[in-house]
C-alpha positions in Angstrom: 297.8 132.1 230.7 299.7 133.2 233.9 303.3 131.5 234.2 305.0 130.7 237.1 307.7 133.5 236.4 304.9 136.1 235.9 303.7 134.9 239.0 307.1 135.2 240.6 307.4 138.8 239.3 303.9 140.1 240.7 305.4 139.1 243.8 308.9 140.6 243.6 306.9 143.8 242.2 304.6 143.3 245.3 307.5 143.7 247.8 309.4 146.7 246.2 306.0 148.9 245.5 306.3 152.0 247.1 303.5 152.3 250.0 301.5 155.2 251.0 298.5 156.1 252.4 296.6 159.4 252.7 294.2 161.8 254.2 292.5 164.7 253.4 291.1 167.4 255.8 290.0 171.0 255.6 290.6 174.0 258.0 289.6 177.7 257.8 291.9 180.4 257.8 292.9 184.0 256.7 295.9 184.8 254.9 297.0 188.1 252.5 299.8 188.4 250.0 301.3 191.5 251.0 303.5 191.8 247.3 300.4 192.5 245.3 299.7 196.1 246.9 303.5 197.2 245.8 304.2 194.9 242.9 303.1 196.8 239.0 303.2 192.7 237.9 300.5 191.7 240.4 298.4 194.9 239.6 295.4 192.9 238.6 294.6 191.0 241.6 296.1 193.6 244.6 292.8 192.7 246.4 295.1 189.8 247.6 297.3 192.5 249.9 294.3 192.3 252.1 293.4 189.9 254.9 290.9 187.2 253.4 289.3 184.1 253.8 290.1 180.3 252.3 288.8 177.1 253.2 292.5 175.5 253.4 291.8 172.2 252.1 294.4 169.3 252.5 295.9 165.9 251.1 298.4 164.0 252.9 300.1 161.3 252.6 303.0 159.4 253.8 305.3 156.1 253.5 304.4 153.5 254.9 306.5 150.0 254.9 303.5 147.2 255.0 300.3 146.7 254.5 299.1 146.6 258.1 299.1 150.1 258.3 302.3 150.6 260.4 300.2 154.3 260.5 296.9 154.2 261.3 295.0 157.0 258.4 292.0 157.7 261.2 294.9 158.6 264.0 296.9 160.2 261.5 294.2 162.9 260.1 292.9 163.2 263.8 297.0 164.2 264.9 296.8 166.4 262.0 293.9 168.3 262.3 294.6 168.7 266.2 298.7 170.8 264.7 295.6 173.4 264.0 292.9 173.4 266.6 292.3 175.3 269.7 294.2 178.1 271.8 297.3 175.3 272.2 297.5 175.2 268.3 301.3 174.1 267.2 300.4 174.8 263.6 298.8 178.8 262.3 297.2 178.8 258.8 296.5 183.1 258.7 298.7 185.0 256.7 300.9 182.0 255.1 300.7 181.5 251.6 299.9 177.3 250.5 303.8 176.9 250.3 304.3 177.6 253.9 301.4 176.1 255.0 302.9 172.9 253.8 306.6 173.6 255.0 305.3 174.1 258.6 303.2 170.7 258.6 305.7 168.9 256.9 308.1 170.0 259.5 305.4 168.9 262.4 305.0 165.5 260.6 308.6 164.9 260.2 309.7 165.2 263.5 306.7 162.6 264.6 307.5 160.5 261.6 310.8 160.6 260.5 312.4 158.0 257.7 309.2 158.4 255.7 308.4 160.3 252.5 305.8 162.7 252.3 303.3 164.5 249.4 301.3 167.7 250.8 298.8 169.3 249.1 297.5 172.9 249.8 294.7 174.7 248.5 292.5 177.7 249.1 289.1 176.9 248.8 290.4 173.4 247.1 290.5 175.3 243.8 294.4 176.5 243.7 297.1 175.5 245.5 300.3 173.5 245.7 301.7 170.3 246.1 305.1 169.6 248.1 306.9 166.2 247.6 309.3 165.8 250.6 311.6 162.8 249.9 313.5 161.6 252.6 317.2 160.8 251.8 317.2 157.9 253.9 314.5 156.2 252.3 315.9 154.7 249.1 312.7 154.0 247.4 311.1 156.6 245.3 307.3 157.9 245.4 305.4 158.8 242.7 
């Protein structure tokens, strides 16, 4: 049986729950690892030093601060996947390993954004990658 004070918690909980939503999106590109033709520890897979082709895949997401969506996730992944289209591209996926793939969007997202805290995910060919937490100082809540 439910109590009034368990009932009064949910809601407290409720109100301090950390909110994000998130997209995901997927974007071709070329990159090399230039290390593994010099370096005797990455003998095994020096086939890296030259250009090659991923499907980047990515997961965003991103604070938001209610549950009207104060960021709309269809606007959001269309902004997104517009930092890599075209000849007026802001954003370059060749050559960049996942980490800097993620540095450079989080820096794109950040200056649209700012105040919020961000998770980015990277992967080639979504079977490796990375994942970023960015955690904005002024944001005093914590994200998973």
């Amino acid at each position: 049986m439910t109590t009034m004070a368990d009932r009064s918690q949910t809601e407290v909980n409720s109100h301090m729950a950390d909110r994000m939503i998130w997209v995901r999106f997927q974007k071709e590109g070329i990159h090399k690892y230039p290390a593994a033709a010099t370096d005797p520890r990455l003998a095994d897979v020096s086939f890296l030093a030259n250009p090659h082709r991923h499907i980047f895949h990515f997961r965003v997401s991103i604070s938001v601060f209610h549950n009207d969506r104060d960021i709309e996730f269809i606007q959001f992944k269309r902004w997104l996947e517009a930092l890599y289209n075209g000849n007026g591209s802001v954003l370059a996926l060749d050559y960049k390993s996942c980490e800097m793939i993620a540095d450079d969007l989080y820096s794109q997202i950040n200056l649209r954004y700012p105040g919020r805290d961000v998770i980015i995910s990277v992967s080639e060919d979504d079977e490796n990658g990375c994942e970023i937490v960015y955690r904005d100082p002024r944001n005093t809540r914590t994200t998973p």
